[in-house]
Structures are given as structure tokens and as C-alpha cells.
C-alpha positions as CSV (number, residue, x, y, z in Angstrom):
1,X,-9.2,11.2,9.7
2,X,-9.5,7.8,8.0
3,X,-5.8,7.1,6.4
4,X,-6.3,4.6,3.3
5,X,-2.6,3.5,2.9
6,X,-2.9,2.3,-0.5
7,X,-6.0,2.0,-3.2
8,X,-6.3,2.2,-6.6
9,X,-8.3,5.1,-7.9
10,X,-8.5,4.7,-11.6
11,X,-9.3,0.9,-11.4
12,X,-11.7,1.5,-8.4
13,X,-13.5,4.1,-11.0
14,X,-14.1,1.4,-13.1
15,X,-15.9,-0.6,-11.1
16,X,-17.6,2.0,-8.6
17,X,-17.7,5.6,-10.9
18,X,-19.9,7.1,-7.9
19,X,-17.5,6.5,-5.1
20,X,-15.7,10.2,-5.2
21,X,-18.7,11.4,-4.8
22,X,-19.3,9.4,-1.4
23,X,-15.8,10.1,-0.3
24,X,-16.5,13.9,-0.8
25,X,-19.9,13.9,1.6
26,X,-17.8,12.0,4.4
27,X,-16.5,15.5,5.0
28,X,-19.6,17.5,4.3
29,X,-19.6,20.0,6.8
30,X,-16.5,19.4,8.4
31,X,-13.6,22.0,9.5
32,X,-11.6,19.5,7.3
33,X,-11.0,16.4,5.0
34,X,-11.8,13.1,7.0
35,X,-10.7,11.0,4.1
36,X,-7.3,10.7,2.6
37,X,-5.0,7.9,0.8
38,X,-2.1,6.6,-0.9
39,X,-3.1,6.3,-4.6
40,X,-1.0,3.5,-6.6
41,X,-0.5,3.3,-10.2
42,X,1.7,1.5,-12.3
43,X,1.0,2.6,-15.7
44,X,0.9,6.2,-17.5
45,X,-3.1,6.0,-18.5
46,X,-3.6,4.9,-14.7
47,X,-1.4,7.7,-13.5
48,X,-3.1,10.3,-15.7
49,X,-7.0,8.9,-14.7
50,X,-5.9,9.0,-10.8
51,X,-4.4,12.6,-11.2
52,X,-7.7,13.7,-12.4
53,X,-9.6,12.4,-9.8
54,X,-7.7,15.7,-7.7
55,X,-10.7,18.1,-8.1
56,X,-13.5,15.7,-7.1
57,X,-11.9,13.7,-3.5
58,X,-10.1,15.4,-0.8
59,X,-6.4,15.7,-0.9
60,X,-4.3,12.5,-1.3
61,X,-1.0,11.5,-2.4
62,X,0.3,9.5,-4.8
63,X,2.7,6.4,-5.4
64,X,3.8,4.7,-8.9
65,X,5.9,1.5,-9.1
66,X,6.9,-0.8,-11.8
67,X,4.7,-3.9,-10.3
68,X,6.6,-7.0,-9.6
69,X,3.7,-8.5,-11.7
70,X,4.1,-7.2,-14.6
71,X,8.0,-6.6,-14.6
72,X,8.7,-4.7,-17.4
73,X,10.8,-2.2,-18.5
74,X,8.1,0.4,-20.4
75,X,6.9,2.8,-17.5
76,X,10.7,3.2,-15.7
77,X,11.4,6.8,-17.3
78,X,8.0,7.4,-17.1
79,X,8.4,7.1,-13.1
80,X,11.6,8.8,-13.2
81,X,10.2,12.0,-14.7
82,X,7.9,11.6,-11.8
83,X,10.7,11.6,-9.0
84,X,12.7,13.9,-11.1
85,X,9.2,16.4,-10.9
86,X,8.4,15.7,-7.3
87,X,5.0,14.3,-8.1
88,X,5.4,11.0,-5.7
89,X,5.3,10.6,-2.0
90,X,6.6,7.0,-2.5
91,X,7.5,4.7,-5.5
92,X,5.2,1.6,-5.5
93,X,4.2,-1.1,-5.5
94,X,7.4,-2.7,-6.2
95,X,9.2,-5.6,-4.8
96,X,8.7,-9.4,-5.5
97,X,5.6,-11.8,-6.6
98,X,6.8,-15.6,-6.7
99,X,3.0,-16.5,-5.8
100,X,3.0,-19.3,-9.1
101,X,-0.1,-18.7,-10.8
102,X,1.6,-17.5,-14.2
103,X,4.7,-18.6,-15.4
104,X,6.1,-15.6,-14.9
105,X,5.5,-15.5,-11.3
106,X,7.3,-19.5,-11.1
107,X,10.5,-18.3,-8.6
108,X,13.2,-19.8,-11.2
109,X,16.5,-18.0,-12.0
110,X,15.2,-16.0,-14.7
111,X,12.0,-14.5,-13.3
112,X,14.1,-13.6,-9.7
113,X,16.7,-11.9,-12.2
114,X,13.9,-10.2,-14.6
115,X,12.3,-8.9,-10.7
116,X,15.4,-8.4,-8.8
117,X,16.7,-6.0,-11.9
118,X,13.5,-3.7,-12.0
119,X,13.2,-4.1,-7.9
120,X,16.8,-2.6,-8.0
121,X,16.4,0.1,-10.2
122,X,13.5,1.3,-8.4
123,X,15.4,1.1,-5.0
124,X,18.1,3.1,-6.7
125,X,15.5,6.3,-7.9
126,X,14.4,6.0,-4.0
127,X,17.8,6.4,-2.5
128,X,18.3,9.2,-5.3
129,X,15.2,11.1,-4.6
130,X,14.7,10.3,-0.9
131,X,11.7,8.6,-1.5
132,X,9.8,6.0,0.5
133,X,9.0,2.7,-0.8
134,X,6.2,0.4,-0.8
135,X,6.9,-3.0,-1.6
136,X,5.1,-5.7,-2.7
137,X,6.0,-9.3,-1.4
138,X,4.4,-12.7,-2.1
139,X,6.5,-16.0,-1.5
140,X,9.6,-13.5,-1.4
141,X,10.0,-12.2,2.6
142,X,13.4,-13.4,2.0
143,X,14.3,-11.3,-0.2
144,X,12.9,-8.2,2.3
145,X,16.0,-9.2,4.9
146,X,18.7,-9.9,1.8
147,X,17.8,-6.2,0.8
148,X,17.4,-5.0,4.2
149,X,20.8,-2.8,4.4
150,X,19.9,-0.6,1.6
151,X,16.1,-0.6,2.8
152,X,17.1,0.5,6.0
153,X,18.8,3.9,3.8
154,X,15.1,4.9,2.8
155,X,12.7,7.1,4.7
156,X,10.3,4.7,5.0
157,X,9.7,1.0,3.8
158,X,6.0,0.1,3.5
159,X,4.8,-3.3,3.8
160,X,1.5,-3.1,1.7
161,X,-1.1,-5.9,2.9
162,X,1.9,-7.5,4.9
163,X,1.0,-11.4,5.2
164,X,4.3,-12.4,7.7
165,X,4.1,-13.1,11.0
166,X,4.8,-11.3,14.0
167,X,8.2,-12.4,14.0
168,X,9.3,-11.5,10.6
169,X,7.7,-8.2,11.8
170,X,10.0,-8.4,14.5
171,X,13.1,-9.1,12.6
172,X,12.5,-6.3,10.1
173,X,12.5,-4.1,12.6
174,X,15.5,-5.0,14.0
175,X,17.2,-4.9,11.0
176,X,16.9,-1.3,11.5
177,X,14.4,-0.4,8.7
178,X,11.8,2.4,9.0
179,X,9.2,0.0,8.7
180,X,5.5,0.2,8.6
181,X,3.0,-2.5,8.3
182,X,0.1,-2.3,6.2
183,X,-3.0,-4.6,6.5
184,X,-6.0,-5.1,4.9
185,X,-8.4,-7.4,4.2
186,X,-7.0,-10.5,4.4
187,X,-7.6,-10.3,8.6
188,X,-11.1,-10.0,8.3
189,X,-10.9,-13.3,5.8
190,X,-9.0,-15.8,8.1
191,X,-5.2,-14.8,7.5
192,X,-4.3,-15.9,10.8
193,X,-0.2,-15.1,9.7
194,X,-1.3,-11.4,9.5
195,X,-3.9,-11.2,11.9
196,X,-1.1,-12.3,14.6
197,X,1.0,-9.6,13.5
198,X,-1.0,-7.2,13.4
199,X,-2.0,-7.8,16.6
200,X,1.6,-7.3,17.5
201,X,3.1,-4.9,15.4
202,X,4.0,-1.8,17.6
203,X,1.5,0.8,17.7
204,X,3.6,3.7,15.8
205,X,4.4,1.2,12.9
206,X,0.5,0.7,12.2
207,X,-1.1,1.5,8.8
208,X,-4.5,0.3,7.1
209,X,-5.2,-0.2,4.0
210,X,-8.2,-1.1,1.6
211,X,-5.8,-1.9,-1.8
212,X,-9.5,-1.4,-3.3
213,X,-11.1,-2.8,-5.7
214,X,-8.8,-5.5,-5.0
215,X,-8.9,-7.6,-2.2
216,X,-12.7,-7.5,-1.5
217,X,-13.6,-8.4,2.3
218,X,-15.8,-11.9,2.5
219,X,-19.8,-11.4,2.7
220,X,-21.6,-14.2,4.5
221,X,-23.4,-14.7,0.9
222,X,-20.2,-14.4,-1.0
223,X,-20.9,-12.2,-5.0
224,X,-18.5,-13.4,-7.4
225,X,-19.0,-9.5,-8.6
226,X,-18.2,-8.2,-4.9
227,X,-15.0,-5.7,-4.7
228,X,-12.9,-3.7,-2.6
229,X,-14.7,-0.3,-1.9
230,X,-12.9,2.9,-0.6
231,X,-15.4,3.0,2.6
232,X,-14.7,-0.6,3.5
233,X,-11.7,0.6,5.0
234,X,-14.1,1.0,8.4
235,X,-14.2,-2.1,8.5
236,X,-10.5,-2.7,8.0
237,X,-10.1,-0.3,11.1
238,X,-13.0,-1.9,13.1
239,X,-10.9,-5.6,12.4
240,X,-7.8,-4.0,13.5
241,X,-9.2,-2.1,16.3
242,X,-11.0,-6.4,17.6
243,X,-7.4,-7.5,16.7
244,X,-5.7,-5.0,19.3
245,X,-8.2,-4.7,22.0
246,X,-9.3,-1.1,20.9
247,X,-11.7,0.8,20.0
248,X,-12.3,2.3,16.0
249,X,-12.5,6.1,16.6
250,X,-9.6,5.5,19.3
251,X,-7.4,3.9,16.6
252,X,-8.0,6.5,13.7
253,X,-5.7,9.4,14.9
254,X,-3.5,6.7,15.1
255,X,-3.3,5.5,11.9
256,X,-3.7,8.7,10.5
257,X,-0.7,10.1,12.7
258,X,1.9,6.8,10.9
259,X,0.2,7.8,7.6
260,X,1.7,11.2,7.7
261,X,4.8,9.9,9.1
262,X,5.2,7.2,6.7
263,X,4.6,9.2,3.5
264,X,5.8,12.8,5.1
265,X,3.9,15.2,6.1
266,X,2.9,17.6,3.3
267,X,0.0,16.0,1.4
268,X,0.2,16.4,-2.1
């Protein structure tokens, strides 16, 4: 089975209204599904156009997070009545973006206090619920080891499209953390950082991911309109697999085995 460990339905509808159907004929004639994901939204419409995308893919499950991006306060009993109703196998993306290219986004006492206040509610319905968590992180690893002893509390911590090095890996690890490592397309486009840990990363700590349409993998003749699709995440496995000295169909049950792990078993 191929394990997307995060995308974005509703906004990958937008661009690519045809791709259910394609996901659907993967498994055309098969005992079973050979598809699933992770499906990440962070706002009520999104939430309500990925939910209705249930009849037409195989089964997935579902994350929503108050994104560290847009930090506000509008969609947190929103995601509540979601834990409350059992509806999420993890609450994500959340976390930390200090990346710089919005003012919001400048790390300066008042954006880390607007993000750590929202990042700590969210932790809080995760202990409360027993939920996983799938954090977002750019220019803010730090903050993954400050947080680290109430992390480690979770079920799982997921590191979506994790762009450290194999010894932050490392040290997340050993801070005791069920951690898993999510990567995507930034080691097919020269993120040597993540390409290194991924190369390293333990085998049972593995996930892929496509975060589609985001994220898009680099064509030799690059199209400004290019995206992320849900079926390049073969070629997010087939990078992987190079990384690792393995081979693609040897590396799928794997995946798909941390995937179930990571998110719990039941699929939703």
C-alpha cells in the first residue's frame, strides 16, 4: 500500500479535480485499497470539502491544526468539537514558522508569543484526547527540544517534511519522543540537510509524504504552474528508496507499516 503521510485534499481538488478519480483505479481490481493518506486541514470549508471527498478515494484519515502560519484564534473550538467527536487521527499541522517572508513569520517576541500560545493549546487538546501531533517547524527546531518533555507524553509526534539533519534526528529521539520523520519533496530538489537524514533515520521511524499541491518536485523544464500531485508520491518513495540503498516495492510495506503505527491503526 502507498502511505501518503500528509496532503491536502480540498486544495489539491482545486488544482487537479480529476485526481480521486486516478487514486480510485490504482486499486481497480485489487483485494484491497493500495492508496491511503493523512488529509490536513486547517479551516472548517477545507475540513467540510476533504470530508466529502470519503465516497470517491479509498479510506483515509484525517488531521486539522491551527497552522503556525496563519496563527489565529477562529478554528480552535472548531478543532475541539473535532477531538471531542473523535473525527481526527492527529491534530495538525501545528508547531512554529519563523521562515521571514511575512511579518508575521519575523521570530520577534510577539509572533513566538502569538505561536507558542496557539502551539500550546493545541498540545494541550492532544494530551487531553490522546492524539498524535504533527508539527510544523521552519527556523524553529529549537523549540521541538524546549517542548520535548511534554511531546514525548503524546502517542506520536510527526515531523511533516522534516528539513534537520541526521543529528537533530538523533537527538529527538533520544529525548524520548515517539517520533517519526516525514519527507518529501525537498530530497529530490537538493535538500542535502534532509536528504542525510533521511538516509539515516531508523527504518521503523520512516514516513513519506507528498504535502500536495504544495511542494511540487523539480522538472528538468521547470512550469511555473507545476504542483504537487497525489501520485508523485512514487517518486517520493523511489528518492527515498536511492537515499537508503533499497528498493521501491521493498520500502512500501514499510512505510505503510509506520503509517499505521504513527496514526493508529483503525483507518478512519
Amino acid at each position: 500500500m502507498l502511505a501518503d503521510a500528509h496532503i491536502h485534499l480540498a486544495c489539491l481538488l482545486n488544482r487537479d479535480s480529476s485526481f480521486p478519480e486516478r487514486i480510485m483505479a490504482l486499486s481497480a481490481g485489487a483485494e484491497s485499497p493500495l492508496w491511503t493518506c493523512c488529509a490536513a486541514s486547517h479551516d472548517k470549508p477545507e475540513w467540510e470539502v476533504s470530508e466529502s471527498l470519503r465516497p470517491r478515494l479509498p479510506p483515509f484519515v484525517a488531521s486539522f491544526g491551527i497552522h503556525p502560519q496563519w496563527a489565529v484564534w477562529k478554528n480552535a473550538d472548531f478543532l475541539a468539537s473535532l477531538c471531542a467527536d473523535h473525527r481526527l487521527a492527529a491534530i495538525g499541522e501545528a508547531g512554529f514558522d519563523f521562515f521571514g517572508d511575512r511579518p508575521e513569520r519575523v521570530r520577534n517576541a510577539e509572533n513566538e508569543a502569538t505561536q507558542r500560545a496557539i502551539f500550546e493549546y493545541q498540545l494541550g487538546l492532544a494530551h487531553k484526547h490522546g492524539l498524535p501531533i504533527l508539527l510544523h517547524l521552519r527556523k524553529a527546531m529549537d523549540l521541538a527540544f524546549e517542548y520535548a518533555p511534554k511531546l514525548k507524553l503524546l502517542p506520536a509526534v510527526i515531523f511533516h517534511s522534516f528539513s534537520g539533519g541526521p543529528r537533530e534526528a538523533e537527538s529527538l529521539l533520544a529525548k524520548g519522543m515517539n517520533a517519526y520523520f516525514s519527507f518529501g519533496a525537498p530530497i529530490l530538489n537538493g535538500n542535502k540537510r534532509a536528504a542525510a537524514a533521511c538516509a539515516w533515520v531508523p527504518a521503523d521511524r520512516l514516513l513519506a509524504e507528498t504535502d500536495a499541491p504544495w511542494q511540487p518536485p523539480r522538472t528538468e523544464a521547470l512550469d511555473p504552474e507545476r504542483y504537487c500531485k497525489a501520485e508523485d508520491l512514487n517518486l517520493v518513495i523511489a528518492g527515498i528508496a536511492a537515499l537508503r540503498a533499497m528498493k521501491a516495492d521493498e520500502l512500501e510495506p514499510v512505510l505503510a507499516a509506520n503509517y499505521r503505527r504513527a496514526y493508529g491503526e483503525e483507518v478512519r
